[in-house]
OpenMM code with the backbone's topology and positions (N, CA, C; nanometers):
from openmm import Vec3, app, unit

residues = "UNK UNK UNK UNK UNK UNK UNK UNK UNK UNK UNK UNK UNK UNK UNK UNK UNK UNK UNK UNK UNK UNK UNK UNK UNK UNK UNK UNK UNK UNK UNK UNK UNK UNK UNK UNK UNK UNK UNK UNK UNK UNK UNK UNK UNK UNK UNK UNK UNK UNK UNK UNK UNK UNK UNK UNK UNK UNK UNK UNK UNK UNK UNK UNK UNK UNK UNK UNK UNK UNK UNK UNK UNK UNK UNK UNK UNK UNK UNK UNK UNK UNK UNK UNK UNK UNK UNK UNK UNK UNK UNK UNK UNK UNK UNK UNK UNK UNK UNK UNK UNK UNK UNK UNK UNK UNK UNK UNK UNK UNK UNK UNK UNK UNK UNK UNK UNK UNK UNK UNK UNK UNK UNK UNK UNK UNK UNK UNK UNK UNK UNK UNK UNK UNK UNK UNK UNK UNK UNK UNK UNK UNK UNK UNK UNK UNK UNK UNK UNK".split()
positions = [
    Vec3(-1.1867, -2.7598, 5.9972),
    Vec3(-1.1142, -2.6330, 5.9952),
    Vec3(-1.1666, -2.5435, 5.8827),
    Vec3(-1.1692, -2.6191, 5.7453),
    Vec3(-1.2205, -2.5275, 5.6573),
    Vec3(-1.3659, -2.4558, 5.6918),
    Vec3(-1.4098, -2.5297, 5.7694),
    Vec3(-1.6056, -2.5052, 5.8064),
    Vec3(-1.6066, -2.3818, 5.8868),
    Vec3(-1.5025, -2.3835, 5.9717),
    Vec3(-1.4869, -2.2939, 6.1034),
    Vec3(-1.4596, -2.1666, 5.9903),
    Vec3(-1.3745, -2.1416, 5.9024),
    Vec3(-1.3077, -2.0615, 5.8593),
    Vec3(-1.4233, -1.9781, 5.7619),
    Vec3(-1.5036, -2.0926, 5.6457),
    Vec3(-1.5868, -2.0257, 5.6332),
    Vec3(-1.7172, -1.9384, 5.7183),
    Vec3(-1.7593, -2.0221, 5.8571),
    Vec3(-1.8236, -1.9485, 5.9588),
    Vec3(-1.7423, -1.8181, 5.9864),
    Vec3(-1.6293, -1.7799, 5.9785),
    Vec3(-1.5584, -1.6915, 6.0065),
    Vec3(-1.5812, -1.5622, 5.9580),
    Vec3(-1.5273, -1.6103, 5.7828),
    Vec3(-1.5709, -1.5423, 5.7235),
    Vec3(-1.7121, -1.4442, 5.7046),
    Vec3(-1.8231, -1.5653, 5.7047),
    Vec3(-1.9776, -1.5095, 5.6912),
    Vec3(-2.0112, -1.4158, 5.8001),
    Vec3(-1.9308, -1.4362, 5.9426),
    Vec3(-1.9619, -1.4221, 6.0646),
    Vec3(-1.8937, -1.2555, 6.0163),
    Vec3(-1.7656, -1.2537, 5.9810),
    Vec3(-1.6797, -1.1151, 5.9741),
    Vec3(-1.8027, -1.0249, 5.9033),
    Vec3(-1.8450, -1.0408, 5.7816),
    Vec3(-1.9444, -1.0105, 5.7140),
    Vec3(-2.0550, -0.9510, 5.6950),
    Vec3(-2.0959, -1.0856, 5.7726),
    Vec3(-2.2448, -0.9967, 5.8930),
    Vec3(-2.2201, -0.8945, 5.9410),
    Vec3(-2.1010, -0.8959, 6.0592),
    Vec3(-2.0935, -0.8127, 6.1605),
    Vec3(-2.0470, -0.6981, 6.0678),
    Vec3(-1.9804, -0.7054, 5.9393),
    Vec3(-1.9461, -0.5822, 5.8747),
    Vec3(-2.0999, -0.4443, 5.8341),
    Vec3(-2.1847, -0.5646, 5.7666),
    Vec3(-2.3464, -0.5544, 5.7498),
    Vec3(-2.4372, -0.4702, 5.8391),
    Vec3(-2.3429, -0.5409, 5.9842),
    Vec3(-2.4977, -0.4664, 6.0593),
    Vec3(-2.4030, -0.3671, 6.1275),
    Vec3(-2.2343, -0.3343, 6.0872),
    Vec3(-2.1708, -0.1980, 6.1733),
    Vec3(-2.2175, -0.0869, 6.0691),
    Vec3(-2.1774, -0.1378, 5.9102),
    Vec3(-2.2487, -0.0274, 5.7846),
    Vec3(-2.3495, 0.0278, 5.8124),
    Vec3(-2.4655, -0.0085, 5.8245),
    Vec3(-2.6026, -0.0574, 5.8956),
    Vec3(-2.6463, 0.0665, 6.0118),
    Vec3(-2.5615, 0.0537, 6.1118),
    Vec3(-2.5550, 0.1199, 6.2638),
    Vec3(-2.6314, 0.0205, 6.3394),
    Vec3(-2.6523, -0.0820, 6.3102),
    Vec3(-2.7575, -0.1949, 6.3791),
    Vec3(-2.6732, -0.1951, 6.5271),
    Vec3(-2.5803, -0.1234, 6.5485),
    Vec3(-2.5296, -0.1643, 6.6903),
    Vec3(-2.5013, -0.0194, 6.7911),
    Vec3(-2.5802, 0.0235, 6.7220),
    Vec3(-2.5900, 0.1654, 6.7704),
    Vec3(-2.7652, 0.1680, 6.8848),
    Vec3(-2.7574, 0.2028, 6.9530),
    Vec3(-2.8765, 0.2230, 7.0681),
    Vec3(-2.9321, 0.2933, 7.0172),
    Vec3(-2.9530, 0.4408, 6.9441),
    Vec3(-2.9938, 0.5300, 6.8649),
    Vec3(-3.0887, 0.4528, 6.7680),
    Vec3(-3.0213, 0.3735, 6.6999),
    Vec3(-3.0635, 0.3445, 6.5790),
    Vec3(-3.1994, 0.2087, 6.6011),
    Vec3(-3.1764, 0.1476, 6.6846),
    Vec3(-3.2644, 0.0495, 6.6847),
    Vec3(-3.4208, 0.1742, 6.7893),
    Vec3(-3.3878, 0.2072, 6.8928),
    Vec3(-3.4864, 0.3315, 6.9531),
    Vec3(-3.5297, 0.3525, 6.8227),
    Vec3(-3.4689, 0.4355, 6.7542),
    Vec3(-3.5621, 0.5198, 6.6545),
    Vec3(-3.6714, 0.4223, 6.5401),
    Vec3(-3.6180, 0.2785, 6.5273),
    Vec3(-3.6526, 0.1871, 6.4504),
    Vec3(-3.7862, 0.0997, 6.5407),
    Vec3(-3.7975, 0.1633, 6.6662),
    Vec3(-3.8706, 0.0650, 6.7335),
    Vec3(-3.9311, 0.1904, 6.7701),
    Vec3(-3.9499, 0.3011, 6.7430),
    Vec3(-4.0151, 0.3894, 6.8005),
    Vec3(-4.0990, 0.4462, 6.6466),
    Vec3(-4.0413, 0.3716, 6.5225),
    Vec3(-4.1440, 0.3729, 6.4372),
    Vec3(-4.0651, 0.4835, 6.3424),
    Vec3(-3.9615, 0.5424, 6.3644),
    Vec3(-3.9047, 0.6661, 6.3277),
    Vec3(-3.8271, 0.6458, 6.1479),
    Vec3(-3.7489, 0.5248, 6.2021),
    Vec3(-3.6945, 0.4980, 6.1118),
    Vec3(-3.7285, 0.3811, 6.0532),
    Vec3(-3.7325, 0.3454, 5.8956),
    Vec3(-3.8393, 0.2057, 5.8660),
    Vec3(-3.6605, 0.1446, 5.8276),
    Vec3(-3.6029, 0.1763, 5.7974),
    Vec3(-3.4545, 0.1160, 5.8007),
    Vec3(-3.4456, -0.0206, 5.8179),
    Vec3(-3.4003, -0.0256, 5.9207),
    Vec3(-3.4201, -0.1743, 5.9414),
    Vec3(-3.5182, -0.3027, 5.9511),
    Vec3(-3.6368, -0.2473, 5.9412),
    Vec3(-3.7580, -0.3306, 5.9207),
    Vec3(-3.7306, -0.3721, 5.7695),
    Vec3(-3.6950, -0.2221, 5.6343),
    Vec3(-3.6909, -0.3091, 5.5258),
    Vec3(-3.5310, -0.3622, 5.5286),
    Vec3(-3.4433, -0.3430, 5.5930),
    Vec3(-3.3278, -0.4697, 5.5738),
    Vec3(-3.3614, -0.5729, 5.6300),
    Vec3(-3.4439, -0.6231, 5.7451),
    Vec3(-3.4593, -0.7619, 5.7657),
    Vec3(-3.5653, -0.8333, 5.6618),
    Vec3(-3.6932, -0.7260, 5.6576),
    Vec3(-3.7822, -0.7790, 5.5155),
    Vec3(-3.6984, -0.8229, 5.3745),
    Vec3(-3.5778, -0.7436, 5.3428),
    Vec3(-3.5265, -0.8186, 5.2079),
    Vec3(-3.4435, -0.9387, 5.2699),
    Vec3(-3.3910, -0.9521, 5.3906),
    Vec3(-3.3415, -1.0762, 5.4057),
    Vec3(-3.4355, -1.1594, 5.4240),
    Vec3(-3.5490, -1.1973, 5.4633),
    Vec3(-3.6213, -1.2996, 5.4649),
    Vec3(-3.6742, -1.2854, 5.3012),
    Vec3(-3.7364, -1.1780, 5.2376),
    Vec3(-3.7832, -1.2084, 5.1089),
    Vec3(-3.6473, -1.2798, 4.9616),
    Vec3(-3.5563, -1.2456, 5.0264),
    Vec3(-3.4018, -1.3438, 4.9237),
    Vec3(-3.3943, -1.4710, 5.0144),
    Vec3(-3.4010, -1.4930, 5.1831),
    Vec3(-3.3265, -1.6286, 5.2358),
    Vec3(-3.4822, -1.7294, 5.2387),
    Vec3(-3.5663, -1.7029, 5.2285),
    Vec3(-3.7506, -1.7938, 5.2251),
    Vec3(-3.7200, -1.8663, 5.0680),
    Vec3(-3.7043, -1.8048, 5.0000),
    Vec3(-3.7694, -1.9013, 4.8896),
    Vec3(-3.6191, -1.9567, 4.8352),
    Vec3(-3.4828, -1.8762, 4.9084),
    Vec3(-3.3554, -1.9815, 4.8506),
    Vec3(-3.3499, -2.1108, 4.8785),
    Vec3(-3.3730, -2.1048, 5.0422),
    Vec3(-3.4386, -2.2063, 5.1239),
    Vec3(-3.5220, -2.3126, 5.0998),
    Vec3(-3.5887, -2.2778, 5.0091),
    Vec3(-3.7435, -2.3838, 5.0014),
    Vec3(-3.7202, -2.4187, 4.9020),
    Vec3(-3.6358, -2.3527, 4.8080),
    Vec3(-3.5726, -2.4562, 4.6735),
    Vec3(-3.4642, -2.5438, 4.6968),
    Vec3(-3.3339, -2.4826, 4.7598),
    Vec3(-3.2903, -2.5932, 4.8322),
    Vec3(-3.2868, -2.7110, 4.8858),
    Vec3(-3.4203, -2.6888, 5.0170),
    Vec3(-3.4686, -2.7903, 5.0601),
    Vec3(-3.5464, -2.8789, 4.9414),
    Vec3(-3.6381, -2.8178, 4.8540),
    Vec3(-3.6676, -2.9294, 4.7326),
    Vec3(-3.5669, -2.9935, 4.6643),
    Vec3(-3.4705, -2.9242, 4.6550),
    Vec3(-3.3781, -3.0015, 4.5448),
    Vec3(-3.3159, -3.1015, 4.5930),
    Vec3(-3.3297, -3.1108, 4.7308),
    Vec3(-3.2738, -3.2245, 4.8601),
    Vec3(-3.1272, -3.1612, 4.8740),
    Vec3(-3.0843, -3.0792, 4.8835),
    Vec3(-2.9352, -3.0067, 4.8948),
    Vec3(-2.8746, -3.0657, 5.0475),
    Vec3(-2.8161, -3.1126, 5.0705),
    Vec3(-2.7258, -3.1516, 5.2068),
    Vec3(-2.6443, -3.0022, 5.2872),
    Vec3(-2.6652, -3.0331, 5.3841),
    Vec3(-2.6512, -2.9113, 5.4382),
    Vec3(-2.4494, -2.9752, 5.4761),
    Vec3(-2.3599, -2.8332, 5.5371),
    Vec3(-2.2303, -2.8682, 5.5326),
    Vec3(-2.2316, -2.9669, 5.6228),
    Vec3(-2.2603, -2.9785, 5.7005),
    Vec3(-2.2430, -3.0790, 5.8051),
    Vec3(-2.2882, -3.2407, 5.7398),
    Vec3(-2.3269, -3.2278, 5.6305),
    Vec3(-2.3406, -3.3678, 5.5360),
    Vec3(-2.5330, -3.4087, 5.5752),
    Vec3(-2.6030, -3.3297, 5.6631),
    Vec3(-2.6912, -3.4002, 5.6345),
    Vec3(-2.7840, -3.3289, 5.5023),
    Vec3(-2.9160, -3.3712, 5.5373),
    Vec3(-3.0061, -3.3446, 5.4019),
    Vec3(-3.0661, -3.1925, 5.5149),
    Vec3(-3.1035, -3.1030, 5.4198),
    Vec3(-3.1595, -2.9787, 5.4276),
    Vec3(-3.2915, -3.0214, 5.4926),
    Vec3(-3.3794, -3.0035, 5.6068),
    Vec3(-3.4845, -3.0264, 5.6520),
    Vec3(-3.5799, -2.9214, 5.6975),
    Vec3(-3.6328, -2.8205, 5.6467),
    Vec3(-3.7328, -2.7047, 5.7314),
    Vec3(-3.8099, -2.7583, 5.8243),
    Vec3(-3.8357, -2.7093, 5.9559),
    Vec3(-3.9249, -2.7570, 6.0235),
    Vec3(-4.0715, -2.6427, 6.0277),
    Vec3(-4.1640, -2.6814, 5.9900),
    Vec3(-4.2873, -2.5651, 5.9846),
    Vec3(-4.3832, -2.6483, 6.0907),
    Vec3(-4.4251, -2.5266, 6.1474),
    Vec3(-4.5372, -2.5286, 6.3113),
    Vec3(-4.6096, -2.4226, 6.3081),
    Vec3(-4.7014, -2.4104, 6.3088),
    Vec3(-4.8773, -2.3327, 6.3723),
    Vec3(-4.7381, -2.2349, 6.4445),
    Vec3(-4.8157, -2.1018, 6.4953),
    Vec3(-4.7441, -1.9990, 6.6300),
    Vec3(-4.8180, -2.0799, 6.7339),
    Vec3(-4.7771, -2.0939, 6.8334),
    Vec3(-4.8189, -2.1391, 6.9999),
    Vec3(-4.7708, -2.0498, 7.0653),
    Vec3(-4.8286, -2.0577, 7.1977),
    Vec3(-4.8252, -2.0045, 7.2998),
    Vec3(-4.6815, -1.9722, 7.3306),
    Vec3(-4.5964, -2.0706, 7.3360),
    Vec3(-4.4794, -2.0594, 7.3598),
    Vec3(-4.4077, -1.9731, 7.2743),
    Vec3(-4.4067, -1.9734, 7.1426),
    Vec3(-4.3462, -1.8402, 7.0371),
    Vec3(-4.3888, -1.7147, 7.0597),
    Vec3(-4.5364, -1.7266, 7.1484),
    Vec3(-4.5381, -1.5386, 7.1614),
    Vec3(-4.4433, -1.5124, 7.2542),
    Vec3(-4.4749, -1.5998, 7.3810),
    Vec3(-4.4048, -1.5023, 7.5023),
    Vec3(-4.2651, -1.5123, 7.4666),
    Vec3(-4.1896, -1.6352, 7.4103),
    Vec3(-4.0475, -1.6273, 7.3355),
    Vec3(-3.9808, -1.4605, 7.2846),
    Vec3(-4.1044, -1.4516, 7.2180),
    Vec3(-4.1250, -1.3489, 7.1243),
    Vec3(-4.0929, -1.1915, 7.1997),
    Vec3(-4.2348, -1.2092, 7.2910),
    Vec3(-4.2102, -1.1031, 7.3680),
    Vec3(-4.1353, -1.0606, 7.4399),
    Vec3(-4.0538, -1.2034, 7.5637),
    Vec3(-3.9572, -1.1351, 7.5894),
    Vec3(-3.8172, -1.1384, 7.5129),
    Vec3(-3.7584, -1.1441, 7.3803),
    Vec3(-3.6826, -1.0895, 7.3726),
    Vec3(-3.7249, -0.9611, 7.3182),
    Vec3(-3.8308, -0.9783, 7.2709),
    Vec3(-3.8667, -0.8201, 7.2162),
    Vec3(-3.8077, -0.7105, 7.3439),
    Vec3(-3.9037, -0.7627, 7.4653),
    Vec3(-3.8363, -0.6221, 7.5770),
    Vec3(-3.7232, -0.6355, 7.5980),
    Vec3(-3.6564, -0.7368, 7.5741),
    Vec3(-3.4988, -0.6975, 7.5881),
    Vec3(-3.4302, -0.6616, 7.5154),
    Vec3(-3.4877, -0.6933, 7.4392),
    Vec3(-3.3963, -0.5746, 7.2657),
    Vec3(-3.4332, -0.4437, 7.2810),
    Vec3(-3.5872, -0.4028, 7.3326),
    Vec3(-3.5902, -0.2329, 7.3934),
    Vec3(-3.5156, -0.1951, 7.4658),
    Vec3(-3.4992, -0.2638, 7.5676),
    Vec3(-3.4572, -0.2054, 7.7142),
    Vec3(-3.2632, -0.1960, 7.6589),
    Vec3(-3.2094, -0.3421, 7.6311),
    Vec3(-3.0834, -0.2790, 7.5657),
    Vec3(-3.0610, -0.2698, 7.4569),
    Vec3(-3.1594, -0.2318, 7.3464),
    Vec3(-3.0892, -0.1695, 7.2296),
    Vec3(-3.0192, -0.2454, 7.2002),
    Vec3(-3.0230, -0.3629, 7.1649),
    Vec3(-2.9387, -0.4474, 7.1144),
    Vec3(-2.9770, -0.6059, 7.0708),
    Vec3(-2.9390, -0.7298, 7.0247),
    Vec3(-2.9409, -0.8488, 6.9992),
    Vec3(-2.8398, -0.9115, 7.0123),
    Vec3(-2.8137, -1.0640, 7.0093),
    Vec3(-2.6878, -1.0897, 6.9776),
    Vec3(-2.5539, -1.0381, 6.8921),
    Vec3(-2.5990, -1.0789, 6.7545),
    Vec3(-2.5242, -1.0505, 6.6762),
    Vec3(-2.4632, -0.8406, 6.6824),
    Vec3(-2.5663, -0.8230, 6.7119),
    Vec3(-2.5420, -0.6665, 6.7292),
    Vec3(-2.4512, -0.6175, 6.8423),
    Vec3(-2.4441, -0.7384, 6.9597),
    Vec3(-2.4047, -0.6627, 7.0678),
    Vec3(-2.2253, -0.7005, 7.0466),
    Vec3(-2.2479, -0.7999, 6.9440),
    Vec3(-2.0788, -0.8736, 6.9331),
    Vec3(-1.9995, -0.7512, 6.8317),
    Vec3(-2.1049, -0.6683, 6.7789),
    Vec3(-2.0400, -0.5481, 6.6861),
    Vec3(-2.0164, -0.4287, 6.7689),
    Vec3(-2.0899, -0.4771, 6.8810),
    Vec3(-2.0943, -0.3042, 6.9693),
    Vec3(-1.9454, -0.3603, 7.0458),
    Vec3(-1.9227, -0.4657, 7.1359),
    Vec3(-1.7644, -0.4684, 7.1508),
    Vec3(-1.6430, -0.4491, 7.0428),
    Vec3(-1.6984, -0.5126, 6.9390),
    Vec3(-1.5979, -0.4769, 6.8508),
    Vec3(-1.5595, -0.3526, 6.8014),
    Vec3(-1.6643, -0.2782, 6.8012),
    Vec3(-1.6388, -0.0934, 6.7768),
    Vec3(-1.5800, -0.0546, 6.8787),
    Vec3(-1.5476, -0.1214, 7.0091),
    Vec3(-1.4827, -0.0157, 7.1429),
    Vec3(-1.6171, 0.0173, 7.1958),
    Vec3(-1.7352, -0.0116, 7.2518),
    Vec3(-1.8358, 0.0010, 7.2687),
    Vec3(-1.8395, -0.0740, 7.3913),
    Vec3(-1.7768, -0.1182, 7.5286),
    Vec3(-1.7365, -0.1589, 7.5940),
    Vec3(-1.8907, -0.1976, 7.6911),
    Vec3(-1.9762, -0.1611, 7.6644),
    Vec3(-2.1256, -0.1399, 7.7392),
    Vec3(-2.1929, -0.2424, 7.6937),
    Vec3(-2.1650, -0.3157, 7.5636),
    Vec3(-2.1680, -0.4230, 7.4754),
    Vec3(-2.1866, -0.5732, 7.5594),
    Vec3(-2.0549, -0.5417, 7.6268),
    Vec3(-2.0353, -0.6423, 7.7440),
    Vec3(-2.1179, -0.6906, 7.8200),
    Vec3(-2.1771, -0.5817, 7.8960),
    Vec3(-2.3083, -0.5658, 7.9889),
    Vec3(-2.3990, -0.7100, 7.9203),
    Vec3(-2.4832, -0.6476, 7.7755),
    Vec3(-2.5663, -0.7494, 7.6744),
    Vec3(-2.5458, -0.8498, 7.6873),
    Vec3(-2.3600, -0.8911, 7.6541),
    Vec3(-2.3675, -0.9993, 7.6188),
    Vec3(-2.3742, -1.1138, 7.7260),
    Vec3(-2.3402, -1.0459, 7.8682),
    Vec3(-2.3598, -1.1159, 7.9709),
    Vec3(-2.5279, -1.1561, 7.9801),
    Vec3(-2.5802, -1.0589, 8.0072),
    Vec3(-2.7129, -1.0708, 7.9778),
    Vec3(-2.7889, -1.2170, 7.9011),
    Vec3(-2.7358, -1.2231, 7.7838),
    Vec3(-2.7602, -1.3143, 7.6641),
    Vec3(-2.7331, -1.4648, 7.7276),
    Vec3(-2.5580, -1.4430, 7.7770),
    Vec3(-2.5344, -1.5647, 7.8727),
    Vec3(-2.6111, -1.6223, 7.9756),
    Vec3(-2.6556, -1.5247, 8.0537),
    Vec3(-2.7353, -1.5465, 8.1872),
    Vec3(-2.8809, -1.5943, 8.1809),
    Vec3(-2.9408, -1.5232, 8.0478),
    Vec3(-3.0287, -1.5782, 7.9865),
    Vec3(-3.0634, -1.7361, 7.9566),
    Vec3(-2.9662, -1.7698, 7.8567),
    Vec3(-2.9291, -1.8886, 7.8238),
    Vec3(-2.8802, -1.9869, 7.9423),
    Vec3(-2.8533, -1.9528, 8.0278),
    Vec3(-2.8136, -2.0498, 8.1745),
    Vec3(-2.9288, -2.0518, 8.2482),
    Vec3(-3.0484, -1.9651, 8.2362),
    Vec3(-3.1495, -1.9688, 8.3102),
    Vec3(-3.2400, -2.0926, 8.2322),
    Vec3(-3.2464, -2.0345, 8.1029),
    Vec3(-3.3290, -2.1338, 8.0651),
    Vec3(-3.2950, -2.2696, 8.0386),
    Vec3(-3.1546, -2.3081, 8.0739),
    Vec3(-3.0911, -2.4624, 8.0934),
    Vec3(-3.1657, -2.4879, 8.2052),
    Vec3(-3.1363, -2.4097, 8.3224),
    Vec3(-3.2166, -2.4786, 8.4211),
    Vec3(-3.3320, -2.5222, 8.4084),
    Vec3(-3.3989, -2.4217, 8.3482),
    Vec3(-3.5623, -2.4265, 8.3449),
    Vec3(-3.5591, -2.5212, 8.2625),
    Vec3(-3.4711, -2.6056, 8.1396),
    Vec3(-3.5145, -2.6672, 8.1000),
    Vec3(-3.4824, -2.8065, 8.1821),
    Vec3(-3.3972, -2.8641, 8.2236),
    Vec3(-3.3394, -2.9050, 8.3673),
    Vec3(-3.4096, -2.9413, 8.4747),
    Vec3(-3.4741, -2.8843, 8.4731),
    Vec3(-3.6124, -2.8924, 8.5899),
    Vec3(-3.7156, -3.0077, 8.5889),
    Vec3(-3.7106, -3.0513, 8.4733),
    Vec3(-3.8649, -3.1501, 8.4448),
    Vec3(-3.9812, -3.1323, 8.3461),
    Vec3(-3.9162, -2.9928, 8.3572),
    Vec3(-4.0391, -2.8748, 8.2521),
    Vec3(-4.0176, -2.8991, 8.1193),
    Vec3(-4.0680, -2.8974, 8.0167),
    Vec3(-4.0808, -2.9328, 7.8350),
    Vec3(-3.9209, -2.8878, 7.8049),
    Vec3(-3.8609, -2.9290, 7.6858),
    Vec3(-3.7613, -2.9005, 7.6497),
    Vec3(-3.7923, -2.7945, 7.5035),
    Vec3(-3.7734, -2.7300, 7.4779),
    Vec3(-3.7192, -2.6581, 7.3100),
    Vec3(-3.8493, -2.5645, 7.3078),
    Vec3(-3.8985, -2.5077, 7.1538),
    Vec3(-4.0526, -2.4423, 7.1740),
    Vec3(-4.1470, -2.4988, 7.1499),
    Vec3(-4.0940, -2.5555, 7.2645),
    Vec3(-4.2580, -2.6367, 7.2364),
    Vec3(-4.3848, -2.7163, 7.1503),
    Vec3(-4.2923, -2.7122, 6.9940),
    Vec3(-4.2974, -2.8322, 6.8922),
    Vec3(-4.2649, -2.9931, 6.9165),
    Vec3(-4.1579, -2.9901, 6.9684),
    Vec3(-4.1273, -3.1113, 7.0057),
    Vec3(-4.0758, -3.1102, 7.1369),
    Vec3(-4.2207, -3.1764, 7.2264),
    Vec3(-4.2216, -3.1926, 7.3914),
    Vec3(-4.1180, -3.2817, 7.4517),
    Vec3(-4.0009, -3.2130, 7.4907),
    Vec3(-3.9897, -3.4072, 7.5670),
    Vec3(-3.9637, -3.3938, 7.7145),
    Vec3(-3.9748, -3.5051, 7.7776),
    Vec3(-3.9122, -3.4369, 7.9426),
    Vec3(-3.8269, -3.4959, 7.9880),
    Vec3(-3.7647, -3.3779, 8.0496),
    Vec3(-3.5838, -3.4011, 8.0731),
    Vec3(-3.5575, -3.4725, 8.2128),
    Vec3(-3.5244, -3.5836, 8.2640),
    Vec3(-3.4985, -3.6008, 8.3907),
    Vec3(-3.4124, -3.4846, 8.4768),
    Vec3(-3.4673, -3.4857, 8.6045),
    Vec3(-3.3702, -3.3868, 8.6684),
    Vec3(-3.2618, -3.4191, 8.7078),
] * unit.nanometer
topology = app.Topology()
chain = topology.addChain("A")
for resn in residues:
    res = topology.addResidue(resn, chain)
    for name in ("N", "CA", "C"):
        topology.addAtom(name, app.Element.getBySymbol(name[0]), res)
């Protein structure tokens, strides 16, 4: 309960972050992907340049993560599989102006179109159960395994 509560919290947070932000605004990501605005390129650059090296000290210091185990990074080469990963959510973050976390701020503003996304996100995620379901490799493709059908 306490775990949930702090997820709660961080979760309220975020979503406070990226409404300040306009990260859930269609406007704002267009103009950011159309090169207009560097905005959000440097808010995700200072979050990886503060969460990379908190991370990698962490993980040295052997820190246990909440769930009680030990902190583990997993590092992999890019493959084949991380571009097209890559790419298509890239076109789907064009086409709706949006991400997860962003689209859970666009319902929460009364942004009711939000919905649309997040179905999207779902349908997504049920496709690629199947596909993983199928026989075909499981995860990205770091660690192969095959799934009976």
């Amino acid at each position: 309960m306490k775990l949930n509560m702090i997820g709660l919290m961080f979760g309220a947070l975020f979503g406070g972050l990226l409404a300040g932000a306009q990260l859930h605004e269609y406007d704002t990501i267009h103009a950011m992907l159309r090169l207009d605005e560097p905005d959000v390129f440097l808010m995700m650059g200072s979050a990886i340049a503060v969460s990379a090296p908190m991370l990698w000290w962490l993980e040295r210091r052997g820190v246990a993560t909440p769930f009680g185990g030990e902190l583990k990074l997993t590092r992999s080469r890019p493959r084949a599989e991380h571009y097209k990963g890559g790419a298509l959510f890239g076109i789907g973050w064009a086409i709706a102006g949006t991400c997860p976390a962003p689209a859970l701020v666009m319902v929460s503003s009364g942004a009711m179109l939000g919905l649309v996304a997040i179905l999207g996100i779902f349908l997504g995620l049920h496709l690629r159960e199947r596909h993983a379901m199928s026989g075909l490799h499981v995860g990205d493709g770091e660690h192969r395994e095959m799934v009976s059908p």
